[in-house]
N, C-alpha and C positions, 0 to 999 in steps of 0.2 A: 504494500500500500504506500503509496506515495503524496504528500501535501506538496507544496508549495505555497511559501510565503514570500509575500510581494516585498521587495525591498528599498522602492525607488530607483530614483536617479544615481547611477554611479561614474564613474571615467574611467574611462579604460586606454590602453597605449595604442594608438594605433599600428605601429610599425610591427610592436609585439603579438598585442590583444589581451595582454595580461590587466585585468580588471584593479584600479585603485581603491583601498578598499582602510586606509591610515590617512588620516588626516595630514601628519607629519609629511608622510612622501607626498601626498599630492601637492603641499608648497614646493617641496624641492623640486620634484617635475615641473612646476608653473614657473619657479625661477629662470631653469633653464630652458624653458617653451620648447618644452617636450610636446608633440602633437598629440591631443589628445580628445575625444570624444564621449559624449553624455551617454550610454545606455539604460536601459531598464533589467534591473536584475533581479531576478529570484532565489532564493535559500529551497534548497530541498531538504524536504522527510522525510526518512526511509523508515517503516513497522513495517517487518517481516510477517509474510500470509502466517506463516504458521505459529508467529507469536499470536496474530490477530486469532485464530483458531481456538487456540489454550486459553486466550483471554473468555472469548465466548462460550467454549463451554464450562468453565470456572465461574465466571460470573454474569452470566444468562442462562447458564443450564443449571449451573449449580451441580455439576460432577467436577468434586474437588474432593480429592486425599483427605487433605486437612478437618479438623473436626470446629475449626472456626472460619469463616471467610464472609464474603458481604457479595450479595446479589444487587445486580443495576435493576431496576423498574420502570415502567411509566407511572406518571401520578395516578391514571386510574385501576393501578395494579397487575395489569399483564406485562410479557416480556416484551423487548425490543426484537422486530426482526432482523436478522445478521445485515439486510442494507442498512436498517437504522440505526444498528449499532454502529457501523461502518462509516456513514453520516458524521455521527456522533463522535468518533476517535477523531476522523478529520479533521471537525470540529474542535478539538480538545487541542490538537497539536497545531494549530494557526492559531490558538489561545494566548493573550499570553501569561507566562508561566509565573507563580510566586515562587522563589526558591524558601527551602527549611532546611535546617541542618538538626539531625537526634543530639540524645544526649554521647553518643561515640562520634560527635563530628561527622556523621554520613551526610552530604547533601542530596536532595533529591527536591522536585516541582511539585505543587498543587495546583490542579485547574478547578473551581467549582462544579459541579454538574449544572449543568443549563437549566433552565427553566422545564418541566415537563416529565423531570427523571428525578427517580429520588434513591436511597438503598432499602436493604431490610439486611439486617446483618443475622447470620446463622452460626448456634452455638450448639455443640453436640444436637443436631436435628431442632432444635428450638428458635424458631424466627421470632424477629422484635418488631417493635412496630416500623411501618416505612418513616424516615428520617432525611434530612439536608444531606450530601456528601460528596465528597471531592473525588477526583483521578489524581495519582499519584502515579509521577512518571521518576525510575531511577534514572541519576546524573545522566543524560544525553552522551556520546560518542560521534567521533565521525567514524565514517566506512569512505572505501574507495570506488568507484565507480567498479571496478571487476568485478567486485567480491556480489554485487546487486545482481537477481537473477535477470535471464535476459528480456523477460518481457518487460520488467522495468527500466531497465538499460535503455530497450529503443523508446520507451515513452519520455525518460529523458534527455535524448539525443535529437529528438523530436520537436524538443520545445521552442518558439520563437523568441521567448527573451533569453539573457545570459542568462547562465548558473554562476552563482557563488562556490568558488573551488571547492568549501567545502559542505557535503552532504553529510545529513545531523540524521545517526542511527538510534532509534531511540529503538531500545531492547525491550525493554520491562511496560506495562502500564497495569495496574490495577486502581479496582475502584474501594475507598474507605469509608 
């Protein structure tokens, strides 16, 4: 699964095409009029199908190992289906993110849940009442364009604006 978030206006080198993306270097390139041009850039997201999978059925199906975990809803208590979950993630990752750190200095994001979803959290088979609750994404990575399978490869080879060199692997998402 792939996002894309809009980044504006960037400069890029012409001669190169290498994208300016530090404040610092783009004075020094304008010192020396360096030739250079305005594009429109994008940051890419990469959540792997098969993380998205384990997510949905952990918490929309609710076949999870674990003897506690927390199911996504709608407000009027049925499930989301895998497009609207899917919606929903997209959604989450063009969010933007509040970072937290635990008490072990882990950093990791919060995104609200939208309007329309709520949890219900499950304890040894005991659900609670439905409740507010956030996505929780751990610390983001990059990946390199190879490592992406190929059908996302050519959707982002594909694209009319720039990419931002680097693509933001976000591994983990669960709901709290």
């Amino acid at each position: 699964m792939l996002a894309f978030k809009d980044m504006g206006k960037q400069f890029k080198i012409v001669q190169t095409g290498q994208l300016i993306l530090d404040g610092r270097v783009l004075k020094q390139l304008k010192k020396k009029d360096v030739p250079m041009i305005k594009v429109e850039v994008e940051q890419a997201i990469y959540y792997s199908s098969t993380e998205f999978v384990a997510f949905y059925e952990k918490h929309i199906k609710g076949k999870a190992d674990a003897p506690e975990y927390t199911l996504l809803v709608k407000t009027d208590g049925t499930v989301p289906s895998p497009q609207e979950c899917q919606d929903l993630i997209t959604f989450v990752l063009l969010s933007p993110w509040q970072s937290k750190t635990n008490r072990l200095g882990y950093t990791y994001y919060e995104i609200p849940l939208p309007t329309g979803f709520l949890v219900v959290k499950i304890k040894n088979k005991t659900r609670s009442n439905m409740m507010n609750g956030v996505f929780r994404i751990d610390k983001p990575t990059t990946i390199s364009l190879n490592k992406i399978p190929a059908a996302e490869r050519a959707i982002l080879e594909s694209r009319n604006k720039e990419l931002h060199p680097a693509i933001i692997y976000v591994e983990h998402i669960i709901v709290a």
